[in-house]
C-alpha positions in Angstrom: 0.0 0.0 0.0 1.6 3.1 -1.1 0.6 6.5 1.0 1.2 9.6 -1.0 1.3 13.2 1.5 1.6 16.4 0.3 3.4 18.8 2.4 3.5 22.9 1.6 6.5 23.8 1.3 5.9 27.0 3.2 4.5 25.1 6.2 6.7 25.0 9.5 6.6 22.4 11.0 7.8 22.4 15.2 8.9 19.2 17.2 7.4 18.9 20.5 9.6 19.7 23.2 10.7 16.8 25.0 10.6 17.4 28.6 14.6 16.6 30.4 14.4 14.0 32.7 17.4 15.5 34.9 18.0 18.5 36.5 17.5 20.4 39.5 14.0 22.1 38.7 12.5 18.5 39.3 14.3 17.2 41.5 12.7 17.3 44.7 15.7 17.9 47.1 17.0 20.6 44.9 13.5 22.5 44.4 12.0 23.1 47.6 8.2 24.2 46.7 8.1 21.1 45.1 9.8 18.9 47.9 7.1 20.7 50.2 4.3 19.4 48.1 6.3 15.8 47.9 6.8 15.4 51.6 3.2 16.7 52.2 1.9 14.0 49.3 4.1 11.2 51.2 3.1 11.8 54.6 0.6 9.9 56.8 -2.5 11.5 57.1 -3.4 12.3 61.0 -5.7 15.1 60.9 -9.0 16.4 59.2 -8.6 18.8 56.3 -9.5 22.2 58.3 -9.8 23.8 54.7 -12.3 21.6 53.2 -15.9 22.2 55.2 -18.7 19.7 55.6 -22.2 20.9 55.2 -24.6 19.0 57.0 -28.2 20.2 56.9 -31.1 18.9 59.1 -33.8 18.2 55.8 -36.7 18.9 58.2 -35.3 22.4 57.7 -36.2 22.1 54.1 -39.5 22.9 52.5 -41.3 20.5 50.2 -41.2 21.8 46.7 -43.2 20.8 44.0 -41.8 18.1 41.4 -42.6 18.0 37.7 -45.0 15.4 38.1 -48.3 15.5 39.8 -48.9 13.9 43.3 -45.0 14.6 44.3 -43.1 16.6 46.2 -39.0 17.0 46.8 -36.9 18.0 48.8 -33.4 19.4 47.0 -30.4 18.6 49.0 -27.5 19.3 46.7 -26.4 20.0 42.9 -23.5 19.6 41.5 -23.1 22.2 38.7 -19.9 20.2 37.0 -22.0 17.3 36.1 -25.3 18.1 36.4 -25.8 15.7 39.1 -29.1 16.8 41.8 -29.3 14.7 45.1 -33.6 14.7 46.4 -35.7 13.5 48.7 -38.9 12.3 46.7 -42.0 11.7 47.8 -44.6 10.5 45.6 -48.5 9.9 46.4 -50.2 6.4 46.1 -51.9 7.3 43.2 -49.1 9.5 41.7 -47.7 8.1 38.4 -44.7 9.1 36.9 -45.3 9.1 33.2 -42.6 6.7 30.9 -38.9 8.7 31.0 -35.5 8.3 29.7 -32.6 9.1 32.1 -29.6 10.9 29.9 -27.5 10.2 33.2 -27.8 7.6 35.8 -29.8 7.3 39.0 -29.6 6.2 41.9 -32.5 5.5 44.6 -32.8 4.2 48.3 -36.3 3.6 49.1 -36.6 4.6 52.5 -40.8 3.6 52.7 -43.7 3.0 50.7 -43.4 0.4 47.4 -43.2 0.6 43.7 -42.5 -1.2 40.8 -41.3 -0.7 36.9 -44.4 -1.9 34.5 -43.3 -5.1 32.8 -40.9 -6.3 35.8 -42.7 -8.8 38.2 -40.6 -7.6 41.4 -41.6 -4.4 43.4 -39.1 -2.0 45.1 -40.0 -2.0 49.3 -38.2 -0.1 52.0 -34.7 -0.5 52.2 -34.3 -1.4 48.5 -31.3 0.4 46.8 -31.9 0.9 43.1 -29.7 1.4 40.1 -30.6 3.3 36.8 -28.6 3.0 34.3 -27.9 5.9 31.7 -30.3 5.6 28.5 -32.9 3.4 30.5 -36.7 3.9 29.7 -39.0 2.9 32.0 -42.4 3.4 33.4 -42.6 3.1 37.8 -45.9 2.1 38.6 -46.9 3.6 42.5 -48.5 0.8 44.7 -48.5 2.9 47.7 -46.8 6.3 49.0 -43.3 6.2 49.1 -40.1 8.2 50.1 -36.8 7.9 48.5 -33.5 9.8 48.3 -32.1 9.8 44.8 -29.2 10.7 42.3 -30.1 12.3 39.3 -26.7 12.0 37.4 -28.2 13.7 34.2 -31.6 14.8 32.7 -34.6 13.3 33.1 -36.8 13.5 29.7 -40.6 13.0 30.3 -42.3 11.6 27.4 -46.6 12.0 26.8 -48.5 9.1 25.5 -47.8 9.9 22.2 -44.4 9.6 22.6 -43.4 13.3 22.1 -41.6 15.4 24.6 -43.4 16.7 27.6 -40.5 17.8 29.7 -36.9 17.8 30.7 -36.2 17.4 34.5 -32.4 19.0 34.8 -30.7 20.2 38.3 -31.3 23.6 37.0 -34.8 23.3 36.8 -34.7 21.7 40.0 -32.7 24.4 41.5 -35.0 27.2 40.2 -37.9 25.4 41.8 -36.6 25.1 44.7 -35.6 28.6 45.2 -38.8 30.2 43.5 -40.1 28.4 47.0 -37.3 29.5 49.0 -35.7 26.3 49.9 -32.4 26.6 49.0 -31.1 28.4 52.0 -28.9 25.4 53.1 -26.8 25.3 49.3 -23.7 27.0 48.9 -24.0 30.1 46.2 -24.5 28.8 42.8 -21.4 29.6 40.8 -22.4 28.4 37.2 -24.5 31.5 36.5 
């Protein structure tokens, strides 16, 4: 097989630079801002980080907020404006049903009470159950009786009508907005990502 390249001839053309391998600006005992950060890297941990700070909320402190469905209610706990990702209490009615969906991301669930199942799958989901979403999954829950679960939205949340066109795209930003147009986002750091 014969490869034929034309090259301009007024084209200039720049070898990467090759990074040495020797020399005192990497070596650790001869470059002391980076033997600090070595010896730090390689020593044992003893002590919290005082820099990082936990945030830990008391969610009876947070108002219910509407969800995007009928017959359900959440409670928004944390967003994660890198990924997208939205951590929620959900409550949903007994006779709430959530409409088929398609998650663009992940979930993740721990049913803390109440029971549900997915239409088509024989099993239902009972306190204590710990469920997995997949990204791309479409599925339909079926409500047996009123439940409560905190979840992991890892991505939009696409709401489909009966006729299979689009009636709605659940994303942390729409959850956020919700949230704070009913002033329950008091206990979340300042958004950054607008």
């Amino acid at each position: 097989m014969s490869i034929t390249t034309n090259r301009r001839t007024d084209a200039h053309v720049v070898d990467p630079v090759r990074p040495q391998l020797a020399g005192p600006e990497i070596d650790p005992e001869a470059n002391a801002p980076v033997g600090a950060v070595f010896a730090r890297a390689m020593s044992p941990v003893t002590n919290p980080t005082p820099s990082l700070a936990s945030r830990v909320v008391d969610c009876d402190s947070i108002a219910w907020t509407p969800f995007p469905m009928p017959g359900t209610s959440f409670k928004l706990l944390n967003i994660n404006e890198t990924t997208g990702a939205a951590s929620i209490l959900l409550y949903v009615a007994e006779n709430a049903q959530a409409p088929l969906h398609l998650h663009c991301g992940a979930a993740e669930a721990y049913n803390i009470f109440g029971r549900w199942a997915y239409e088509g799958e024989a099993e239902s989901i009972g306190p204590n159950h710990y469920i997995y979403e997949p990204a791309g999954i479409v599925h339909l829950p079926k409500q047996e009786i009123e439940s409560l679960m905190f979840g992991v939205f890892h991505g939009p949340i696409v709401g489909y009508n009966e006729d299979g066109s689009v009636a709605g795209v659940i994303t942390h930003d729409l959850l956020y907005d919700l949230a704070a147009a009913n002033d329950a986002v008091g206990h979340l750091p300042a958004r950054t990502g607008r």
